[in-house]
SETORRO-474971 format. One line per field, with one value per residue (C-alpha): residue number from 1; residue in three letters; y negated, z negated, x negated. Coordinates in steps of 0.05 Angstrom, whole numbers, padded with zeros to 5 digits. Example, Ala and Ser with C-alpha at 12.3 -4.5 7.8 and 13.67 -1.06 7.14 Angstrom:
REM SETORRO-474971
num = [1; 2] .
residu = [ALA; SER] .
Y = [00090; 00021] .
Z = [-00156; -00143] .
X = [-00246; -00273] .
END
This chain:
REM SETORRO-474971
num = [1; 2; 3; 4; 5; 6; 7; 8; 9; 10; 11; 12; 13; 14; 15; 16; 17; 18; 19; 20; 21; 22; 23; 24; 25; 26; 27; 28; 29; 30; 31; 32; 33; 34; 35; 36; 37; 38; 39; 40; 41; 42; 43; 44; 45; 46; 47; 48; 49; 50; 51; 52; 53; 54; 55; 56; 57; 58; 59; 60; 61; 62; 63; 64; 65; 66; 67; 68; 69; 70; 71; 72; 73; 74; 75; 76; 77; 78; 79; 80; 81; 82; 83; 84; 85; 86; 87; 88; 89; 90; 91; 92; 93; 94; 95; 96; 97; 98; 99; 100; 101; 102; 103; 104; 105; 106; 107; 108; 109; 110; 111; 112; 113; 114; 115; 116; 117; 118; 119; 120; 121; 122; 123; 124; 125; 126; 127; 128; 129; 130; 131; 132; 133; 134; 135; 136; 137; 138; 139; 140; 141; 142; 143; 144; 145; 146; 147; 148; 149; 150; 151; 152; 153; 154; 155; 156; 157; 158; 159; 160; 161; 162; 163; 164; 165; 166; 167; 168; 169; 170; 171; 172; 173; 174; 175; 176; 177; 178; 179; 180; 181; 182; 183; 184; 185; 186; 187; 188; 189; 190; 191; 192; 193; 194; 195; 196; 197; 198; 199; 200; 201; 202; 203; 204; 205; 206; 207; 208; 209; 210; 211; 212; 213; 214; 215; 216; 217; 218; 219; 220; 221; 222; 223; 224; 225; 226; 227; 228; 229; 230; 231; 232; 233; 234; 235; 236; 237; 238; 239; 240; 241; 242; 243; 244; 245; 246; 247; 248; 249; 250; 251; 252; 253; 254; 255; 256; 257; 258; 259; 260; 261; 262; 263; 264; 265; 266; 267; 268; 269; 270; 271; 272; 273; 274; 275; 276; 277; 278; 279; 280; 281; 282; 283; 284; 285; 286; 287; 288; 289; 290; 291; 292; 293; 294; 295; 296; 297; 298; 299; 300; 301; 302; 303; 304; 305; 306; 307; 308; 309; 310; 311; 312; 313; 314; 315; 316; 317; 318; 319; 320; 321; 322; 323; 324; 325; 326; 327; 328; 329; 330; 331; 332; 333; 334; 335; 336; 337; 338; 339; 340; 341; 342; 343; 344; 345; 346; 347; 348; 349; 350; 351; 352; 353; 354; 355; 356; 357; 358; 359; 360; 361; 362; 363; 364; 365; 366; 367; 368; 369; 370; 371; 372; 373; 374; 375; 376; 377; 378; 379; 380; 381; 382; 383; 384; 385; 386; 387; 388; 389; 390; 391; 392; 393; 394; 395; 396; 397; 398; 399; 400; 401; 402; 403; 404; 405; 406; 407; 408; 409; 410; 411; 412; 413; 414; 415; 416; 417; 418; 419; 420; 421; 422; 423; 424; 425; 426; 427; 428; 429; 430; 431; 432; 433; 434; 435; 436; 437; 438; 439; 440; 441; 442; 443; 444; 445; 446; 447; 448; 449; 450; 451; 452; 453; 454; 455; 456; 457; 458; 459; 460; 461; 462; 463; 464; 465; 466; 467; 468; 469; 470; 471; 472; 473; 474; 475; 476; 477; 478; 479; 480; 481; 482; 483; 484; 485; 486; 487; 488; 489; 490; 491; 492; 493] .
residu = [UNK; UNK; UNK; UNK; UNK; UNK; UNK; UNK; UNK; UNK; UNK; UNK; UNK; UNK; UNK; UNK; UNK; UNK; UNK; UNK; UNK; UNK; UNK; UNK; UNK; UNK; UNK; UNK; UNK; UNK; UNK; UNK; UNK; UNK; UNK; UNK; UNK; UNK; UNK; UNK; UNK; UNK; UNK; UNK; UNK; UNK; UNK; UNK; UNK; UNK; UNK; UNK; UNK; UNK; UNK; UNK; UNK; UNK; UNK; UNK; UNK; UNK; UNK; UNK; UNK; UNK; UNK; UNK; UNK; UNK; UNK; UNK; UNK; UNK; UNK; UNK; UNK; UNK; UNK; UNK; UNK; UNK; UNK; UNK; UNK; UNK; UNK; UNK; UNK; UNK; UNK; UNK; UNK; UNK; UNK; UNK; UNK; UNK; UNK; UNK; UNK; UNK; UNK; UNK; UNK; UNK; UNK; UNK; UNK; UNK; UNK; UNK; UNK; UNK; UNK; UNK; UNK; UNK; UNK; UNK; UNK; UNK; UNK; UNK; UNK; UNK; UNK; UNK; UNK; UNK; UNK; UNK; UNK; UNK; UNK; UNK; UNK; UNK; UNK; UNK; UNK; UNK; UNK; UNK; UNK; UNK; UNK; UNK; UNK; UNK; UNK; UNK; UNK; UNK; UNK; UNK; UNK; UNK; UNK; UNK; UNK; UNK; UNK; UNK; UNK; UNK; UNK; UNK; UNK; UNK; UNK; UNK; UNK; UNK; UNK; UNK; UNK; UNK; UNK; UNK; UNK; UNK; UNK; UNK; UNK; UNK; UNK; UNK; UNK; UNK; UNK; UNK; UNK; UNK; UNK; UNK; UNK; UNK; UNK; UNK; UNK; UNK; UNK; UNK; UNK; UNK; UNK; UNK; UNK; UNK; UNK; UNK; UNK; UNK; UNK; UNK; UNK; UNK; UNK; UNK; UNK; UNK; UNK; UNK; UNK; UNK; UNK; UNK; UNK; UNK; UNK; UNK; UNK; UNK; UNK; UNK; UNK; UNK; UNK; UNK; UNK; UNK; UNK; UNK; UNK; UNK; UNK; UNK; UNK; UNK; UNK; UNK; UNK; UNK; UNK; UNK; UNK; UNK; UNK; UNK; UNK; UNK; UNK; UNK; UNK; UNK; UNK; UNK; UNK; UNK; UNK; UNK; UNK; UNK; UNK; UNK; UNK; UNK; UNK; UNK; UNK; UNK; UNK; UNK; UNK; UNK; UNK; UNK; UNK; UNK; UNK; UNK; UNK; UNK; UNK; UNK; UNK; UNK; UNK; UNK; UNK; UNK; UNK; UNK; UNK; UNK; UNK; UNK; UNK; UNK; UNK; UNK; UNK; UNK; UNK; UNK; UNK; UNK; UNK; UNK; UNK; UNK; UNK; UNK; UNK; UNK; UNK; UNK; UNK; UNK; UNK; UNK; UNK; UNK; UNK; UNK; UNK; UNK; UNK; UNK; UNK; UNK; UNK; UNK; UNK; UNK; UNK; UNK; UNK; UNK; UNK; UNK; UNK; UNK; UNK; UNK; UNK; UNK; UNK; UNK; UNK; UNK; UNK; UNK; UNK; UNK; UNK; UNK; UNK; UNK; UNK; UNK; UNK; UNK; UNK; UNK; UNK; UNK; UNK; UNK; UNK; UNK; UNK; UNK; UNK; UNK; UNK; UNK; UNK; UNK; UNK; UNK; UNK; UNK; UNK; UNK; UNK; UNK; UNK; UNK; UNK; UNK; UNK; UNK; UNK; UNK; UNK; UNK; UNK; UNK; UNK; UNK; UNK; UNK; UNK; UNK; UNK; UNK; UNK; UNK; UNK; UNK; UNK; UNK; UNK; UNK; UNK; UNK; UNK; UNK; UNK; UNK; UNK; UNK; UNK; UNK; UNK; UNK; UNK; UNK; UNK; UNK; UNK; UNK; UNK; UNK; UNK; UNK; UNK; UNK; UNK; UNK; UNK; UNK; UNK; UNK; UNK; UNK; UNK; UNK; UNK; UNK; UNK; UNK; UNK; UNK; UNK; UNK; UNK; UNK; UNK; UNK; UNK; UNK; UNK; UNK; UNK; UNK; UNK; UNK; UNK; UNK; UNK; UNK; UNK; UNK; UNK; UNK; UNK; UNK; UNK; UNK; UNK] .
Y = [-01171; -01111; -01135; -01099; -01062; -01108; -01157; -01131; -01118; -01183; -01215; -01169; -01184; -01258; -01262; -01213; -01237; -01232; -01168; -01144; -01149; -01112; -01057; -01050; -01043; -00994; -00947; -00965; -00948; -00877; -00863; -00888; -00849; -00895; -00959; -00971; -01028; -01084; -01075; -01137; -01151; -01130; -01061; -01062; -01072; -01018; -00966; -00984; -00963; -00907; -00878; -00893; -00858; -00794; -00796; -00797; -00741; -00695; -00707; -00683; -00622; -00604; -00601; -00531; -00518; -00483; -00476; -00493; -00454; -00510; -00533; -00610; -00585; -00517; -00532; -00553; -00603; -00636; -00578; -00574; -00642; -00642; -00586; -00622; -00677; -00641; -00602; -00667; -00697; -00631; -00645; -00598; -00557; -00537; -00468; -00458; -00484; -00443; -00380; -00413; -00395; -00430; -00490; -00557; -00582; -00641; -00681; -00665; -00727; -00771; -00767; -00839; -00863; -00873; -00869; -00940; -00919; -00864; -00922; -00958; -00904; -00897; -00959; -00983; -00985; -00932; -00946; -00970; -00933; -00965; -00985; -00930; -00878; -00919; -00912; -00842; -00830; -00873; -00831; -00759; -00782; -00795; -00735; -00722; -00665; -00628; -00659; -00738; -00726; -00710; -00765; -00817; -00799; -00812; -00878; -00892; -00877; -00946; -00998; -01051; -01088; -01138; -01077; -01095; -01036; -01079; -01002; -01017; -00954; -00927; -00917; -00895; -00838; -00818; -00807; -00772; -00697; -00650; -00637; -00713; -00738; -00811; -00801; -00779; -00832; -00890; -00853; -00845; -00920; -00939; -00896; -00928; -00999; -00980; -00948; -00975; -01018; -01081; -01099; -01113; -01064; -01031; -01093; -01105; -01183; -01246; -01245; -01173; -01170; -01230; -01205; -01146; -01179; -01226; -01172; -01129; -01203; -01213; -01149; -01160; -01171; -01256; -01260; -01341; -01351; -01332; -01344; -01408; -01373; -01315; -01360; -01395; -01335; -01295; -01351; -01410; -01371; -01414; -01489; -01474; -01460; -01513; -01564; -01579; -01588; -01648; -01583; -01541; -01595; -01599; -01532; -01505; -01572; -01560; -01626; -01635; -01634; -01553; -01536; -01565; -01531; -01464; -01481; -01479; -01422; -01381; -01389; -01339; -01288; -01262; -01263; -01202; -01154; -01102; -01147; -01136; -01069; -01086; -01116; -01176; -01219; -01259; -01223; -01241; -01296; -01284; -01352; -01345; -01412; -01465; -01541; -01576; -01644; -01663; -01730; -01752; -01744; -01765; -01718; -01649; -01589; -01516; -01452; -01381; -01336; -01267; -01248; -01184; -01138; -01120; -01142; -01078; -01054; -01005; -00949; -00934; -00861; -00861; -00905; -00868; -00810; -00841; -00851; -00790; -00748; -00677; -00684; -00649; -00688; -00681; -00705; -00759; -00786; -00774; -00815; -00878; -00879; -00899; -00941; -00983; -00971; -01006; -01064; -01083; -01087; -01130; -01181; -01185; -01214; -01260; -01288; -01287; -01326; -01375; -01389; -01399; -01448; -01494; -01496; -01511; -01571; -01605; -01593; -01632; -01688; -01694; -01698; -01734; -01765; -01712; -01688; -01749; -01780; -01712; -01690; -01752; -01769; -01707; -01733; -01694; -01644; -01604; -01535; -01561; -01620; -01572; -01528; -01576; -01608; -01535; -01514; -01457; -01429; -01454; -01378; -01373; -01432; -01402; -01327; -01356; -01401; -01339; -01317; -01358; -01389; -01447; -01466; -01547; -01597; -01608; -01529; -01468; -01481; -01443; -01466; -01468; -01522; -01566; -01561; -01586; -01646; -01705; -01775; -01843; -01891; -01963; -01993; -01945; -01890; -01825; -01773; -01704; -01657; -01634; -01708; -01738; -01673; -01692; -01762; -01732; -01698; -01746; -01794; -01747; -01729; -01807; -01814; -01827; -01759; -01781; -01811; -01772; -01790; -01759; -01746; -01801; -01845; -01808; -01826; -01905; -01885; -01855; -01908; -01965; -01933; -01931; -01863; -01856; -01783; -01765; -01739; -01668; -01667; -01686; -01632; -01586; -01607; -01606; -01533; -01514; -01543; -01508; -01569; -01564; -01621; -01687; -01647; -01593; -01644; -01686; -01685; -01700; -01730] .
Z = [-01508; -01552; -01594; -01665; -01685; -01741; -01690; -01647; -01700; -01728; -01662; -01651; -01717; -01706; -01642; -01669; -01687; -01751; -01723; -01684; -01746; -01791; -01745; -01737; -01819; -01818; -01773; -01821; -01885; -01846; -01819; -01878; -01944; -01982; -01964; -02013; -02017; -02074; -02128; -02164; -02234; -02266; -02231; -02241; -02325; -02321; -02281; -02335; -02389; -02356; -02342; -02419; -02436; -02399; -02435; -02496; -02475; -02446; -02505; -02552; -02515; -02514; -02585; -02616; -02638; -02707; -02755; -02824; -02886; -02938; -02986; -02964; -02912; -02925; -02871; -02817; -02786; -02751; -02714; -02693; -02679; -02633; -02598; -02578; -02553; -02519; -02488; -02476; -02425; -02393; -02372; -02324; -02303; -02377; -02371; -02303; -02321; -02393; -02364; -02312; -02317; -02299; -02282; -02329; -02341; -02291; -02306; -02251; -02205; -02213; -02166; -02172; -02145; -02062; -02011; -01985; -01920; -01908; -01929; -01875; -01826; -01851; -01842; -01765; -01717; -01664; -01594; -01554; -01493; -01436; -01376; -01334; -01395; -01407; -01340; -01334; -01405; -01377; -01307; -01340; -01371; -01307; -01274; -01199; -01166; -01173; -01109; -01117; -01197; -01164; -01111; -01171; -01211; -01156; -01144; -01216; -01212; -01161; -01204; -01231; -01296; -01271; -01256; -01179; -01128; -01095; -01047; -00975; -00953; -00902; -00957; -01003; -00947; -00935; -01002; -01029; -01041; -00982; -01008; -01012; -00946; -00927; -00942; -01014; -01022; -01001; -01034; -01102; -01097; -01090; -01154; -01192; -01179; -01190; -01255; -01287; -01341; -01347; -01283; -01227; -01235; -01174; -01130; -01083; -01078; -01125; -01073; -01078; -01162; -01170; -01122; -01166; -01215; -01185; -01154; -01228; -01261; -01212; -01226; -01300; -01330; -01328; -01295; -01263; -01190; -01169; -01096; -01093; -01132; -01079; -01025; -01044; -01060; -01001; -00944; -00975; -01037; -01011; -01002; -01067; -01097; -01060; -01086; -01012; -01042; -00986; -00938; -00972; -00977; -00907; -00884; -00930; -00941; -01002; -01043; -01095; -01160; -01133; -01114; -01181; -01226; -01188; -01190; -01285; -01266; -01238; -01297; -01342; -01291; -01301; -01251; -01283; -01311; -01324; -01377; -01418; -01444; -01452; -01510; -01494; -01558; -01571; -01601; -01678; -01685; -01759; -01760; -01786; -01830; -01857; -01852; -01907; -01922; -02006; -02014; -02075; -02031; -01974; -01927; -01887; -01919; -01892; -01931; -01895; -01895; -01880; -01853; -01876; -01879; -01947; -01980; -01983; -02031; -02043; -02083; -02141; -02148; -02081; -02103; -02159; -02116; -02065; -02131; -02154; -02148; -02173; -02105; -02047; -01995; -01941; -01977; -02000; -01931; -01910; -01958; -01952; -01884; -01895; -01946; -01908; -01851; -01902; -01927; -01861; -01843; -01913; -01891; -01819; -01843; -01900; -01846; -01793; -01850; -01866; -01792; -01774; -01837; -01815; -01743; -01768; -01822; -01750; -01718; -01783; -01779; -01707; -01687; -01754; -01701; -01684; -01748; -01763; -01702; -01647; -01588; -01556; -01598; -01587; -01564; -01528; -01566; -01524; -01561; -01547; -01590; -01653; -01644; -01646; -01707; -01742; -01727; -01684; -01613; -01574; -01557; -01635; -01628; -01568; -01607; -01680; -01639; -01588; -01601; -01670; -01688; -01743; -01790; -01787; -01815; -01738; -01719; -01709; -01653; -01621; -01645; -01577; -01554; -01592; -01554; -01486; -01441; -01427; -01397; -01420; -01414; -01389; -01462; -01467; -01525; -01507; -01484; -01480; -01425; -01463; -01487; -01412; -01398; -01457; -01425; -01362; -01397; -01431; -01364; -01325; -01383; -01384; -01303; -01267; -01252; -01188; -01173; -01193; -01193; -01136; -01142; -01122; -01166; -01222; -01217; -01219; -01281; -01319; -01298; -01321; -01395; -01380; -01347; -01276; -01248; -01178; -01140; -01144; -01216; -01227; -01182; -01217; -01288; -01264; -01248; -01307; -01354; -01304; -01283; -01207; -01153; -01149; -01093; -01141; -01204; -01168; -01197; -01149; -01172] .
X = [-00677; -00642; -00595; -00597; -00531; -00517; -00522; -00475; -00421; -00424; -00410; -00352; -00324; -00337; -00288; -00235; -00167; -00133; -00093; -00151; -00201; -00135; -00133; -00208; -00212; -00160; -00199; -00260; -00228; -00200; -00272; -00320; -00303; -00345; -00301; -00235; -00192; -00211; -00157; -00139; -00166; -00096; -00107; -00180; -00154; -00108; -00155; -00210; -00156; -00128; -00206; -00222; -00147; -00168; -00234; -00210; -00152; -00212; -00256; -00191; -00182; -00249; -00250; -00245; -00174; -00193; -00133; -00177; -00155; -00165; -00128; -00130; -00079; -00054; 00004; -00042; -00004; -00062; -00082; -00015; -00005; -00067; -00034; 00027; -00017; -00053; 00011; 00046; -00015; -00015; 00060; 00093; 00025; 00001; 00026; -00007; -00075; -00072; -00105; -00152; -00228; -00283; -00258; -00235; -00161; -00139; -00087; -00038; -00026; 00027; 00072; 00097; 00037; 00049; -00005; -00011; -00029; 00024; 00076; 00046; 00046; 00122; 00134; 00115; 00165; 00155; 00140; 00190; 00217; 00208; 00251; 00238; 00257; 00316; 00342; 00331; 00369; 00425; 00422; 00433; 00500; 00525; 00553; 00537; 00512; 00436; 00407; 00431; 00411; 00338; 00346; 00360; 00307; 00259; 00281; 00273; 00207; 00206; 00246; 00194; 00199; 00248; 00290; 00278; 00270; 00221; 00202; 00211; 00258; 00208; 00161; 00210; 00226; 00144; 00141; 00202; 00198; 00222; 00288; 00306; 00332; 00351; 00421; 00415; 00365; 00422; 00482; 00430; 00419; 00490; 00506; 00439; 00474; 00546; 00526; 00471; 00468; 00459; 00499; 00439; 00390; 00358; 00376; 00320; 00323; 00354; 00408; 00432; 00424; 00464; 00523; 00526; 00533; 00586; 00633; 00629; 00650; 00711; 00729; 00737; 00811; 00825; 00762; 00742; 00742; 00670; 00681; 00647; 00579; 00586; 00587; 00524; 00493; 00501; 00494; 00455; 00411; 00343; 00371; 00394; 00336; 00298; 00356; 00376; 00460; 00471; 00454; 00502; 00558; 00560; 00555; 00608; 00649; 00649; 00633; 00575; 00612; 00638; 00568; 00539; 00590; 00574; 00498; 00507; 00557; 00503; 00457; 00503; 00475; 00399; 00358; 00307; 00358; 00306; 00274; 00338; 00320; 00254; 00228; 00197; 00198; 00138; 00085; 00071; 00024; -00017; -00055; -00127; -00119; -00076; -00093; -00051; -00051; -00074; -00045; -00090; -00149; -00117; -00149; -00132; -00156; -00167; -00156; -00163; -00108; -00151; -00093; -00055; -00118; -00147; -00199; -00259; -00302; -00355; -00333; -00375; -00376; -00409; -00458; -00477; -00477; -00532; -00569; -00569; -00622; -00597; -00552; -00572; -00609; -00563; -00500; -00541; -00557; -00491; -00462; -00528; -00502; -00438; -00452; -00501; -00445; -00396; -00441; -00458; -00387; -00374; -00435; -00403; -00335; -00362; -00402; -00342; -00298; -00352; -00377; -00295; -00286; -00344; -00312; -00249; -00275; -00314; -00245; -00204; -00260; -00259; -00190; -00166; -00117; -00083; -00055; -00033; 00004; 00012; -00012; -00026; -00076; -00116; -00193; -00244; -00282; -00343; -00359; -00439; -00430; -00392; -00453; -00500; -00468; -00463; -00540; -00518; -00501; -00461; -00431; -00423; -00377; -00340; -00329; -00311; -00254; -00224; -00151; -00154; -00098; -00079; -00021; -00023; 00031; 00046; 00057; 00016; -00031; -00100; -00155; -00182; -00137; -00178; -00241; -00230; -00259; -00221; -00215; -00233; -00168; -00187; -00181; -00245; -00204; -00225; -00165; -00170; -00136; -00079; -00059; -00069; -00006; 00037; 00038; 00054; 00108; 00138; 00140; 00174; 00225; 00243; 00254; 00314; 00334; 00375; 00308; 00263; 00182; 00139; 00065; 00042; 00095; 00062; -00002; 00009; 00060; 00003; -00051; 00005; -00018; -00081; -00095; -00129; -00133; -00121; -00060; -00086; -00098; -00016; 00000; -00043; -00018; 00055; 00048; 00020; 00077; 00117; 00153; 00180; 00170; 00202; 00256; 00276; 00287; 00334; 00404; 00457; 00525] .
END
């Protein structure tokens, strides 16, 4: 089956995001000339005036200006009057458009009045530079000679986003230009290291970036003893990350309160130096509606936000101008175009906002719970049975929910989270996915962390409340809330 292009669009604008649909109506109102933001009713009142103002200004000055010889006014001072009034609209440009032919006065723009979408354009930050221009801005300040400068640069080239130089050296050497031998290459990455900032870039393992950064701190003026960090760095780097300190303690005779304080020492040292430079804040979440609670009714209710984009209109000029019959054909079906083009586009997001409000209303009534006592309480909620209880498909369900987000009393959240299968607990309350891991969660935040709970020990925890799932499905939850085996949680004292 052929999908109509109305069709099409409206699905597209169905499963856009709030900044996806913003940036899709700026290219509309840059492409379609007939599209214009809506202005409010206080600047739809003061455009009406100001339209009628320069009616009445044009009508004036296309008035004859005949000096009457009368006696009612043998001065004249209305004809001179209108004059001035007529001189004063003109402003600045009145001698200039005094001798034009052929064409009408216009009143010459005001130059108060910004372009909303060159402010914009003003306005957004510009694109970051990322880590491999950084480094190369930071290598030509540091003076060496023509053929390491070349040599650097081409390792640059290698260093990943962690700031890693991940390269094996053999392949490193097949693919360096002629001129760059093995020797520059190791005396180039020496100077990257030495000189680079932050301290730790172009390491090629954990190991290596965090003795850098050890031997620059030790070199620092009233810098601590690092000797014990360097040590477990450099000879026991893998028991320590697999928690194995009783290993350590007796290999280095050290005891575990040293090991432990250089285990928190080592956490003032990053282990992805590269990600330093680059910006890697969270990207700006613009929720597509806000669930508050109304206390008189005593019941959740859900407003859309639109988001930042504006709300479009059709203008009316080029309506009229579709209309009218003593323009040319062409122009005519130029401009139908685009205003069918712009309508279609109007009719697409009124039924995008509508569609998304009904979803969100089944969501409120559904998991009533939720908003009122957490996470826990979240239930099951298939998309099938939303669609079924909407009249519509089931895919219309699962575009109107994708990359939306929503402002609750309880946090902003995807609205996606709310849809998922779940479990049935053995007092028979249904409990969705996401509740059965907050559970898990909270159990393992609550254990004895000398002692902490293995897999196993987690699944009678969770079926003591109720909750029977297999080993593999704790496993596979643990992982996901990034939460490391029972080994790597102990705490020794």
């Amino acid at each position: 089956m052929k999908l109509a292009p109305r069709m099409i669009q409206s699905m597209e604008i169905l499963q856009m995001s709030a900044q996806q649909l913003e940036e899709r109506l700026d290219q509309e109102l840059g492409s379609n000339p007939t599209l214009e933001p809506k202005e409010s009713e206080s600047d739809e009142s003061s455009a009406d005036q100001q339209r009628e103002q320069e009616q009445r200004d044009s009508q004036e000055g296309e008035r004859d200006l005949v000096v009457r010889d009368d006696a009612v006014d043998p001065n004249h001072s209305d004809d001179f009057e209108r004059l001035t009034n007529i001189t004063e609209a003109m402003g600045d440009g009145w001698e200039s458009n005094a001798y034009d032919t052929g064409e009408s006065y216009r009143r010459p723009q005001n130059t108060s009045d910004r372009d909303a979408k060159l402010d914009a354009m003003a306005n957004t930050a510009a694109r970051p530079k990322s880590l491999t221009e950084q480094l190369l801005d930071q290598w030509r300040l540091i003076e060496t000679d023509a053929e390491s400068r070349r040599a650097g640069e081409f390792l640059i080239e290698f260093i990943d986003e962690d700031g890693y130089l991940r390269t094996d050296r053999q392949t490193l050497l097949d693919q360096a230009p002629p001129t760059v031998i093995a020797t520059l290459l190791d005396q180039a990455l020496e100077q990257l290291q030495q000189c680079l900032e932050p301290v730790g870039l172009a390491a090629r393992d954990l190991r290596e970036c965090w003795l850098l950064q050890i031997d620059a701190r030790s070199k620092m003026p009233g810098a601590p003893d690092l000797s014990v960090e360097r040590l477990l760095v450099s000879d026991h780097l893998e028991n320590l990350g697999m928690n194995r300190l009783p290993l350590i303690a007796k290999a280095t005779n050290l005891s575990l309160e040293q090991i432990n304080h250089a285990k928190h020492s080592l956490r003032q040292f990053p282990a992805h130096p590269g990600r330093q430079l680059v910006d890697d804040a969270p990207r700006a979440i613009t929720p597509d509606a806000i669930i508050e609670y109304e206390e008189e009714e005593v019941r959740y209710v859900a407003t859309l936000t639109n988001g930042h984009y504006p709300s479009l209109q059709i203008n009316r000029q080029y309506q009229k101008m579709a209309r009218d019959r003593t323009v040319d054909r062409k122009t005519r079906d130029f401009v139908g175009n685009n205003i069918r083009t712009a309508r279609w586009l109007l009719d697409a997001i009124e039924q995008r906002n509508s569609t998304l409000l009904r979803v969100i209303n089944v969501v409120i009534e559904a998991q009533r719970d939720f908003f009122d006592e957490g996470p826990g309480a979240l239930r099951p909620l298939p998309m099938t049975g939303v669609a079924d209880q909407l009249g519509i498909h089931v895919a219309t369900v699962s575009r109107a929910v994708n990359e939306k987000y929503i402002q609750t009393p309880r946090g902003i959240f995807p609205l996606r989270m709310f849809f998922s299968g779940g479990t049935e607990t053995d007092s028979g309350d249904a409990m969705s996915w996401t509740a059965v891991q907050t559970k898990l969660e909270s159990i393992i935040q609550e254990e004895d962390k000398s002692n902490p709970y293995n897999d196993d020990q987690l699944v009678d925890q969770l079926k003591e409340h109720g909750i029977e799932i297999a080993r593999r499905t704790v496993a596979k939850y643990r992982k996901q809330l990034n939460i490391p085996p029972a080994r790597q949680r102990k705490q020794y004292e």
